[in-house]
N, C-alpha and C positions, 0 to 999 in steps of 0.2 A: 376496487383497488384504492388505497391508501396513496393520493400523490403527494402529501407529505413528504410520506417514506420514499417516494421514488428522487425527490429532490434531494431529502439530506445527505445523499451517497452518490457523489458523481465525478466519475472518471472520464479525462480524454487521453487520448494515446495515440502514437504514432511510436513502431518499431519494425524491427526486422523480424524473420522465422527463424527460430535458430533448431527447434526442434517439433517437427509437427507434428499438430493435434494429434490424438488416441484416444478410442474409445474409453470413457469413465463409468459413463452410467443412462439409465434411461428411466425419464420421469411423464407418467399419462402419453408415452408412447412416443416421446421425443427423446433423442439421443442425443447425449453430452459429451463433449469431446476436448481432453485439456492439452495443452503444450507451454511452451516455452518464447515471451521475444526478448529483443534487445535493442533497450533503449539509450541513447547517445549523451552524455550531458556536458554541458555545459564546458567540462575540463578535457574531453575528449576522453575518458573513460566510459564503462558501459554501468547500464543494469539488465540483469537478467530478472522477469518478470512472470509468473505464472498466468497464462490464460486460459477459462472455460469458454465454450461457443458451442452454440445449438449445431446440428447438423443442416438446418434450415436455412443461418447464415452461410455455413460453410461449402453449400451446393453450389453457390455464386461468385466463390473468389477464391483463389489463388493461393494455396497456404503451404505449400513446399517450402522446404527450407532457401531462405535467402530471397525468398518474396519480402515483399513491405506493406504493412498493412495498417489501418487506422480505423479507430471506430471510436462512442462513447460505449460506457457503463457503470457499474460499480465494483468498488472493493471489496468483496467478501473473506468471511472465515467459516470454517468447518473442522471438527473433531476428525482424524483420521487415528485410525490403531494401529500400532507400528508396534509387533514383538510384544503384545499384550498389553501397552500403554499408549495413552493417547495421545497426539502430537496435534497441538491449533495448525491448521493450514491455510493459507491463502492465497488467493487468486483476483486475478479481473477478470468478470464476468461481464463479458462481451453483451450488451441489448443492441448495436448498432453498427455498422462499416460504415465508412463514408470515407471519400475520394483523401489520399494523403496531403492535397492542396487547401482541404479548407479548416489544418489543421496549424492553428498556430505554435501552439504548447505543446509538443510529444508526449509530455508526460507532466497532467497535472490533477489533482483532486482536492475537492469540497466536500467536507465533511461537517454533519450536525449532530452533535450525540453528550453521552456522559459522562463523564471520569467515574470509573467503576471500578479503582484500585488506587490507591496512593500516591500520588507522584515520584517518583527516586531521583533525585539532585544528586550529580558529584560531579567532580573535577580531574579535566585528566594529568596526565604528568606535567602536560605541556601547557600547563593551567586555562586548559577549553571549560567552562562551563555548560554540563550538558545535562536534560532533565528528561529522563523516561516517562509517557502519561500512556495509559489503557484508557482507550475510550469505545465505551457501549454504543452501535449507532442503530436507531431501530430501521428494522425489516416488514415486511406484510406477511401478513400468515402469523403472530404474535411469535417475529422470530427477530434476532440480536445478531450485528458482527459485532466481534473483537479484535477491535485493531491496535496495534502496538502503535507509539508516535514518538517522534525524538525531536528536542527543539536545543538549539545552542545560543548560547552569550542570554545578552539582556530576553530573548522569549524562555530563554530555561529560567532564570530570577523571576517570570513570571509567573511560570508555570508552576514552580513549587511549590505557590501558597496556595494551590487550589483545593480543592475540597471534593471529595467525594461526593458525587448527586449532581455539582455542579453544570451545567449544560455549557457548552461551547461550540462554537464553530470554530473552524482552522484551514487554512488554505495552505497545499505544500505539492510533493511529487510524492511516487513511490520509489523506494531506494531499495535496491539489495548489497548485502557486504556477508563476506565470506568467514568464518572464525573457526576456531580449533574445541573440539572437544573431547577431553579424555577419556574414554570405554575403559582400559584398566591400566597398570603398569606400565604394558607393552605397545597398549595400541590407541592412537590418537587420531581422529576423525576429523575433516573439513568438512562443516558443512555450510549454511547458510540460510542467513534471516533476512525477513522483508519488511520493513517499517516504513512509515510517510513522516517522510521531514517535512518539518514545518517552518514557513516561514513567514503567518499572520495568524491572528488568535482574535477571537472574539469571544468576550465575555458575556453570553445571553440572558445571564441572572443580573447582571446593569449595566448591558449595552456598551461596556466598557474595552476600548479595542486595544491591540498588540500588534506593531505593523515593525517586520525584520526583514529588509532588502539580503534573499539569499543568494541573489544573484554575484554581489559582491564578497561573500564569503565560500561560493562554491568551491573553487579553489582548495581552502584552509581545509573545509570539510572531508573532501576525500583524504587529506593526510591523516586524519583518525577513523575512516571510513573504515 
């Protein structure tokens, strides 16, 4: 096993059940099981979070709706086919529980990977500077997540001149926010997306860092959430 890869992708967490596990799938005979928590932030709003968990984990704790639960892991993605087209999905993939007290951060991750798509800079009405980056972060088994990231103010001015290949690290949470989308004329869809806001950057191609206290902008950020 590649402990590289097991470093550059690391999740901790503390939330609630909001919808428990369900069987997904089963892999050399171990059974995977996804659901739904909710995590609390900062403004007293939520996120709702997708999580995988071995049935292994799952024999030993408590996972009814409105249990609390905390573990490490990582972020992953995966292709799912939805109506003959394929939708990136993601989750936290559960490798660990542990007690909700020796949990500082409810909801934090580190990530090591590469800008595998262009940056997108814009501006919103309420002239927030905000910068979309895709970053590749590798897996074992010569396999990739794809994860979305959103960074605002001076880390979005950052972020834009990045380059394709370039390698970074970033420390942030995961965020979910809800949005609208059109199906035809008549019928318009809510649905909702899961990115990790960012709120430090590290430049690994020369060591050059990006430190953004989000703590003091958490606030601002859910009005455009």
């Amino acid at each position: 096993m590649n402990f590289e890869h097991m470093n550059n992708n690391k999740v901790t967490f503390c939330g609630e059940i909001v919808e428990s596990p369900k069987f997904s799938h089963e892999l050399y005979g171990e059974g995977f099981y996804e659901g739904l928590i909710k995590i609390k932030r900062l403004s007293e709003t939520y996120d709702l979070i997708p999580i995988t968990i071995s049935e292994r984990l799952m024999n030993k704790h408590n996972f009814e709706v409105g249990s609390v639960i905390a573990g490490v892991g990582q972020f992953r993605s995966y292709n799912k086919i939805e109506n003959e087209k394929s939708r990136l999905m993601l989750t936290i993939f559960i490798r660990e529980l542990v007690e909700t007290s020796l949990v500082q951060n409810p909801n934090e991750i580190i990530l090591t990977g590469h800008i595998c798509k262009e940056p997108i800079f814009r501006t919103t009405p309420f002239k927030r500077e905000i910068c979309d980056v895709l970053l590749a972060v590798n897996r074992n088994y010569n396999k990739s997540d794809y994860l979305p990231c959103i960074c605002w103010g001076r880390n979005a001015r950052y972020c834009k001149d990045l380059q394709i290949g370039d390698k970074i690290t970033i420390h942030g949470r995961i965020q979910s926010r809800e949005y609208q989308k059109r199906i035809d004329e008549n019928i318009v869809e809510t649905k909702t997306a899961y990115e990790i806001s960012i709120n430090r950057i590290i430049n690994e191609n020369n060591n050059s860092e990006n430190i953004f206290n989000a703590e003091k902008i958490e606030l601002k950020k859910d009005m455009w959430a």
